[in-house]
C-alpha positions in Angstrom: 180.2 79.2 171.3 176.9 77.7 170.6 175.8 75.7 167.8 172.6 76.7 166.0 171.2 73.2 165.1 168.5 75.4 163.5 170.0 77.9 161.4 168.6 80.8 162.2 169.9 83.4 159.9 170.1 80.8 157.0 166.2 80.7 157.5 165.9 85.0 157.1 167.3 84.7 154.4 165.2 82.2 152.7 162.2 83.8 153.8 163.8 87.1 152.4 164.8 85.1 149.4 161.0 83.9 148.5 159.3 87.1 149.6 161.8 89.1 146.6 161.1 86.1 144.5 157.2 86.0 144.8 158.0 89.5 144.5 159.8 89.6 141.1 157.6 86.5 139.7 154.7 88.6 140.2 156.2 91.9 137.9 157.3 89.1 135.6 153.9 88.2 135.1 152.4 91.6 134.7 154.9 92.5 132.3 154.3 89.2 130.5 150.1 90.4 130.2 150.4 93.8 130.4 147.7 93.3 132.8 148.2 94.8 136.9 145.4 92.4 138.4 146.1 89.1 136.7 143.5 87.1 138.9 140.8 88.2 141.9 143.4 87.8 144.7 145.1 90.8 143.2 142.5 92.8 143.9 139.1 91.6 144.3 137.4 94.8 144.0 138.9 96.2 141.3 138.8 92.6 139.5 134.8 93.1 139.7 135.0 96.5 138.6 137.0 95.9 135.7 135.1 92.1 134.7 132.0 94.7 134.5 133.6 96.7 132.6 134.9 94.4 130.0 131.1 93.2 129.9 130.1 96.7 129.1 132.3 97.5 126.4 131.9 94.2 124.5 128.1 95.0 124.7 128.5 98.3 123.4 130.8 96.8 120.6 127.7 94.9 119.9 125.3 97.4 119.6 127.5 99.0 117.5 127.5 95.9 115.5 123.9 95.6 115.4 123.2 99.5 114.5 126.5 99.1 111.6 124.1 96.0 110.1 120.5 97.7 110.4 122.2 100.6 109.0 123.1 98.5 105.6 119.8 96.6 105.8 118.1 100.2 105.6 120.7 101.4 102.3 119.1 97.8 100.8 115.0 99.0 101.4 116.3 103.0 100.2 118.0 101.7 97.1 114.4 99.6 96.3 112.8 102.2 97.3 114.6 104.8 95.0 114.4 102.6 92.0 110.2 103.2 92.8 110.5 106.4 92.8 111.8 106.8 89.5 109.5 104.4 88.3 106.1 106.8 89.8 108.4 109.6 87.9 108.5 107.9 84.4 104.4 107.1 85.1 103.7 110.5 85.6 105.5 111.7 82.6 103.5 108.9 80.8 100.3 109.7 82.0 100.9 113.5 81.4 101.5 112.3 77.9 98.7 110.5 77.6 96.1 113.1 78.5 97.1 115.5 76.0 94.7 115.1 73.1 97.1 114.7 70.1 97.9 111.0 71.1 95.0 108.4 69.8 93.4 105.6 71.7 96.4 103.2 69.8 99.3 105.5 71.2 97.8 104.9 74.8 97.1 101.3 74.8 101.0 101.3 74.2 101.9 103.4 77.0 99.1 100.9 79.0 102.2 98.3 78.2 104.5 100.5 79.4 102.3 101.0 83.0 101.6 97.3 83.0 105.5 96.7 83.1 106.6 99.3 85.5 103.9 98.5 88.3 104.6 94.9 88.0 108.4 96.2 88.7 107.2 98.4 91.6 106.1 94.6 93.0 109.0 93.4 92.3 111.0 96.1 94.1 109.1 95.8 97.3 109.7 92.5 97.3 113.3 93.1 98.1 115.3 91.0 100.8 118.2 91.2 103.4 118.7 88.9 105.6 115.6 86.4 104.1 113.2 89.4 105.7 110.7 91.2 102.8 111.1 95.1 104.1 109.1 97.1 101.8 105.6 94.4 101.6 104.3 96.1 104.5 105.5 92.8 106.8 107.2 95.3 109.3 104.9 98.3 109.4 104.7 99.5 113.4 101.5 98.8 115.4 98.4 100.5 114.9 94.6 99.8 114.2 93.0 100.1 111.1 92.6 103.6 109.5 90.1 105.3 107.0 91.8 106.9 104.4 91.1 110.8 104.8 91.8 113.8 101.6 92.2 117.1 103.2 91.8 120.9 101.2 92.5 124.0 103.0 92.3 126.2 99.4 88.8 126.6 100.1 87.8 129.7 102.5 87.4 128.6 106.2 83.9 128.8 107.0 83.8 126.5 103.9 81.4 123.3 104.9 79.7 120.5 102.7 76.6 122.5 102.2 77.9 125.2 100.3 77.0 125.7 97.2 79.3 125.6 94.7 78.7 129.0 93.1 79.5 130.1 96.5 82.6 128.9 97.0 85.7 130.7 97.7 89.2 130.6 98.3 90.9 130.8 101.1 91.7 134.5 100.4 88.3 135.2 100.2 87.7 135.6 96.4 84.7 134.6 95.1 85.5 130.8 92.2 82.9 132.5 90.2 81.5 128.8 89.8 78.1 129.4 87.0 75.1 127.3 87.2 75.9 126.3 84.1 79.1 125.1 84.2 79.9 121.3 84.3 81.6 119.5 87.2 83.3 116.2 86.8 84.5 113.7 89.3 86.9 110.6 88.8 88.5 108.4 91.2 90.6 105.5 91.4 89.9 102.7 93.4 91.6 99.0 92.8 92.8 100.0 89.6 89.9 100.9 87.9 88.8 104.5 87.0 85.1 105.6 87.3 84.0 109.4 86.0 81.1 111.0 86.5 79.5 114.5 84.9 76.5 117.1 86.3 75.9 120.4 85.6 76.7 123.1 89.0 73.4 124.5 89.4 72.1 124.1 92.9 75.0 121.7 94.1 76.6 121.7 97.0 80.5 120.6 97.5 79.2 117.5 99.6 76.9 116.4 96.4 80.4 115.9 94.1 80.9 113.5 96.9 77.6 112.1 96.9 77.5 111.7 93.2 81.1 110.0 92.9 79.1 107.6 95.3 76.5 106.7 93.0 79.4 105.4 90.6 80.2 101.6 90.1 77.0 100.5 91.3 76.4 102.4 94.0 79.1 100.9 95.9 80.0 103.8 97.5 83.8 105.0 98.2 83.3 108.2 99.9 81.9 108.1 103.8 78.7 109.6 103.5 77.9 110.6 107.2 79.4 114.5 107.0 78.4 115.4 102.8 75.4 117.0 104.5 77.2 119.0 107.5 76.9 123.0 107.8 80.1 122.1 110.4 83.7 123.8 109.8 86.2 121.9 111.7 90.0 121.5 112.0 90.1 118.0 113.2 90.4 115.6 109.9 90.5 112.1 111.3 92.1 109.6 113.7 95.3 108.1 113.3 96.6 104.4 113.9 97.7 105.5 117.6 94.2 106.8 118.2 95.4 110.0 118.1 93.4 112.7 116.8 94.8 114.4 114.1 94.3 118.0 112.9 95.1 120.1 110.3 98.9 121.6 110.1 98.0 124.9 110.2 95.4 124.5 113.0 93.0 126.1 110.8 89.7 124.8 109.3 89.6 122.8 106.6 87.5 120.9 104.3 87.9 116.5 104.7 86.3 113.6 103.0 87.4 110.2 104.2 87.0 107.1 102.5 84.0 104.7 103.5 85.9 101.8 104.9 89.0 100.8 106.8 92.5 99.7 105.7 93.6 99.1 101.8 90.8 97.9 100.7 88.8 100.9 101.5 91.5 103.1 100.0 91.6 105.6 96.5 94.4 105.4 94.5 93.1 109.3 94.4 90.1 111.5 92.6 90.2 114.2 90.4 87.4 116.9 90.5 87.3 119.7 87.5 85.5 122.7 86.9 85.0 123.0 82.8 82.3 126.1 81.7 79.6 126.0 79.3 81.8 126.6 76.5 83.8 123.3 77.3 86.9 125.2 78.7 88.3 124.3 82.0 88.4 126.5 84.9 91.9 126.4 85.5 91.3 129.0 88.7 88.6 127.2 90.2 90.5 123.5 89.8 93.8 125.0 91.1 91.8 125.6 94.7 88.7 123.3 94.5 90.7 120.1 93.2 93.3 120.6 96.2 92.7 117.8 98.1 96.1 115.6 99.6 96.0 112.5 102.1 96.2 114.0 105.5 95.6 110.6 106.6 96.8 107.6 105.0 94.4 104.5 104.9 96.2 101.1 106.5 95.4 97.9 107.9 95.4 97.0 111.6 98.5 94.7 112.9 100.6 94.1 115.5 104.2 95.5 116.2 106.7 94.0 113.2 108.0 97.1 112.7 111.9 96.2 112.3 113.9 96.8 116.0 117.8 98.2 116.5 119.2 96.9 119.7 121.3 100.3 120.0 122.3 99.6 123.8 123.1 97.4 126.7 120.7 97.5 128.4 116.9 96.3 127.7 114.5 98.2 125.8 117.3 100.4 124.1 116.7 100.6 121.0 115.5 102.0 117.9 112.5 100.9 115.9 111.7 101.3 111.9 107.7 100.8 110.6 107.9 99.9 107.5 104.7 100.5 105.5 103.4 99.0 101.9 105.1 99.8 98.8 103.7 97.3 96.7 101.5 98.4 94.1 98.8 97.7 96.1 99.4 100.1 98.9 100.5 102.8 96.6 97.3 102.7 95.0 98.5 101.6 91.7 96.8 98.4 91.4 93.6 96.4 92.3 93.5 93.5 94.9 92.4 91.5 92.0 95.3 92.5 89.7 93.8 95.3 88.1 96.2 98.1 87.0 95.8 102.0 86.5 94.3 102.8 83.5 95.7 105.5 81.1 93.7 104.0 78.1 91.4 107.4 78.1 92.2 111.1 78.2 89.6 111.0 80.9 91.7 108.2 82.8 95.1 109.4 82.1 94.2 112.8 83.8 92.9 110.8 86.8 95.6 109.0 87.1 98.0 111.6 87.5 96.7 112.8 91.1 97.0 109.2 91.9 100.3 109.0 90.7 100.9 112.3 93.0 99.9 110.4 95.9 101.9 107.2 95.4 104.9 109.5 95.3 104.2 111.2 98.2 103.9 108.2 99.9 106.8 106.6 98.6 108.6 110.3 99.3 107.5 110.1 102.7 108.3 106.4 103.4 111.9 106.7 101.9 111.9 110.6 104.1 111.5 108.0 107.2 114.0 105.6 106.3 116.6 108.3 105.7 116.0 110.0 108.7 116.4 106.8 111.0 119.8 105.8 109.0 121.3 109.6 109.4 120.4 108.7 113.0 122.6 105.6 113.3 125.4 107.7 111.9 125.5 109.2 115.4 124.6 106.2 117.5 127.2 104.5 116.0 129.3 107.5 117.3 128.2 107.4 120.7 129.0 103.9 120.7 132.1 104.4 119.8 132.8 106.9 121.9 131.5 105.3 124.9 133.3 101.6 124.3 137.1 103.6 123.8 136.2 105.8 126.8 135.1 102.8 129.0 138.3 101.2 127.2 140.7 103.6 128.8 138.7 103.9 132.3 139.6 99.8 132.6 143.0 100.1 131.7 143.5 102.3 134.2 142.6 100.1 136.6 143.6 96.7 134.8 146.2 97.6 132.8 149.9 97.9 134.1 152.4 100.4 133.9 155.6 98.8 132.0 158.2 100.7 132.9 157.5 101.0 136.6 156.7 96.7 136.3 160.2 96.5 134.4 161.7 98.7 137.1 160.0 96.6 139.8 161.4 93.5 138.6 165.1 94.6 138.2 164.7 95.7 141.5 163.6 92.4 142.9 165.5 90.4 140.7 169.0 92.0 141.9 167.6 91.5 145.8 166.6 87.5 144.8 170.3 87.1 142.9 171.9 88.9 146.7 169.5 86.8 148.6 170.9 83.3 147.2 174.1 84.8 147.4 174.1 85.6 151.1 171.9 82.5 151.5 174.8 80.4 150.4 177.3 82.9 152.2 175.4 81.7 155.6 175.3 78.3 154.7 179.4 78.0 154.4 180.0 79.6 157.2 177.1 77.6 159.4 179.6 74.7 158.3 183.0 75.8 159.7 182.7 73.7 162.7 182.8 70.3 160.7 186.6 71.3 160.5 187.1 70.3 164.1 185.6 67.0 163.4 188.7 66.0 160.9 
């Protein structure tokens, strides 16, 4: 019989031994993470795969961070901004009040306190903060260039132009205003607060010379752009927008449009009010309904860059969503002069003015708020998607991270039990390697 100095079979079984032991140590350890591939030399492959998707979804959980936090920011500029539109509510309502004739001069100078108050708190509102960032100052409007201020009617008939007269004007279903020669036109407007009226008698005037004589008003400074009052021209087109864009009419059809004389804010109206009153002193309620239907098609702002405020919404660059913001001060709405001055109501004359004025500062505010509405109902979904996306991404990595318990726990029983027979027969072989010792004694 030989003698195996080496040990042959006790060697198998070691190498038996640690293969079920590196075997079970492994299952130990996946059951231990819950994780399959607990380092790259599991699997390098999927180990990439799954580190890029762990990237991804914390990403995505970011995004959906960022949109959850522009989201409140926006319910902070919408609750400012609601408070001024109640505010340009209660103004009308005053103003309406003050143009009826049974309140006295006295009774409006006290709703002038109550104007002075509420504009001053339409200031205060668009001063309104989150984060330290102003939103509603017009600090985060988008990027565009300057922009004339343009009023648009399309009451008027469509071969309507700034030469006709006005005892030929008619509506836009063709009936004749029945404007007299000698009835009286007047013309107010608004500009930095302060209201300026003007009176002349219809006879021979064309719809450009209302226009031309608001024009001649405080000093013959001019508010109106003068270059088209003379044009025989119909058109649909009524201006250029901050983009450069031309813009046109809704309807596509022709329409009648008077632009402010300069650029920006400080060119703007707060609005103007044109009536139609006959010889008798009785307005022409008919003839104001069409000819005094002029709205901003166009509203005036300045030129700046891009602040409008940006929503990372994605992982990758450039995803995102962006929010202009534009000027809800007093200011911008047209409530108030750059020098302080404030609408007037302290005449019948300027409380009627100053209710299309008010009508313009509400649609403005309307359509500003309208904007900020629209973006947040938006982020409702994104922050769906993103949702969606990170738990689908979720499960896609734990399929090929994650491990399967019960066939780990099985695993490891398995390899356990053949470690436990291992040492046994490992310690089996040993004895009996030893027998010959005995013959030594």
């Amino acid at each position: 019989m030989t003698i195996k100095n080496n040990f042959v079979c006790s060697l198998s079984i070691l190498n038996v031994l640690n293969r079920n032991y590196a075997a079970m140590h492994k299952s130990m350890l996946r059951i231990a993470t819950g994780r399959k591939i607990n380092s790259v030399a599991d699997d390098p492959s999927g180990w990439a795969i799954g580190q890029r998707m762990s990237v991804e979804i914390r990403c995505l959980d970011q995004a959906r961070q960022n949109a959850q936090n522009s989201q409140s920011m926006m319910k902070v500029a919408d609750g400012a901004l609601s408070s001024t539109i109640d505010i340009l509510r209660t103004l009308k309502e005053k103003a309406i009040a003050a143009a009826n004739g049974t309140m006295t001069d006295a009774d409006r100078r006290n709703v002038q306190k109550e104007f002075d108050q509420y504009i001053d708190q339409i200031d205060d509102n668009a001063l309104v903060t989150f984060n330290g960032q102003y939103l509603l100052d017009g600090s985060h409007n988008s990027q565009g260039s300057a922009t004339k201020q343009s009023f648009t009617n399309q009451s008027l008939a469509e071969d309507t132009t700034f030469s006709t007269k006005l005892t030929d004007l008619q509506s836009r279903a063709g009936q004749d205003l029945n404007i007299q020669d000698t009835d009286k036109v007047s013309v107010s407007y608004v500009k930095d607060g302060k209201t300026c009226t003007t009176s002349f008698d219809a006879k021979d005037k064309t719809l450009g010379d209302i226009f031309k004589e608001a024009n001649k008003l405080n000093n013959n400074a001019g508010v109106f752009e003068a270059a088209n009052l003379d044009s025989a021209d119909t058109t649909n087109v009524i201006g250029t927008d901050a983009n450069g864009n031309e813009v046109k009419t809704a309807s596509g059809k022709n329409g009648i449009t008077v632009q402010a004389k300069d650029k920006g804010l400080d060119g703007a109206l707060g609005g103007f009010t044109i009536s139609v009153t006959d010889s008798q002193g009785n307005v022409k309620k008919t003839v104001n309904a069409v000819l005094d239907d002029f709205t901003e098609t166009i509203e005036a702002r300045n030129g700046c860059g891009d602040n409008a405020l940006y929503t990372q919404t994605g992982t990758k660059a450039n995803q995102g969503i962006k929010l202009g913001i534009g000027n809800m001060t007093a200011y911008g709405l047209g409530l108030k002069g750059s020098d302080g001055s404030v609408l007037s109501v302290g005449t019948q004359e300027a409380a009627n003015a100053a209710i299309n004025v008010l009508d313009n500062a509400l649609n403005k505010a309307l359509g500003q708020s309208t904007t900020i509405g629209a973006v947040s109902s938006r982020m409702d979904y994104t922050i769906s998607n993103l949702t969606t996306q990170s738990e689908n991404l979720t499960s896609a990595m734990s399929v090929i991270m994650d491990a399967d318990m019960a066939k780990e726990i099985m695993e490891y029983a398995r390899n356990s039990i053949l470690v436990q027979a291992a040492q046994a027969m490992l310690a089996q072989s040993n004895q009996n390697a030893a027998w010959f010792l005995s013959l030594l004694k």
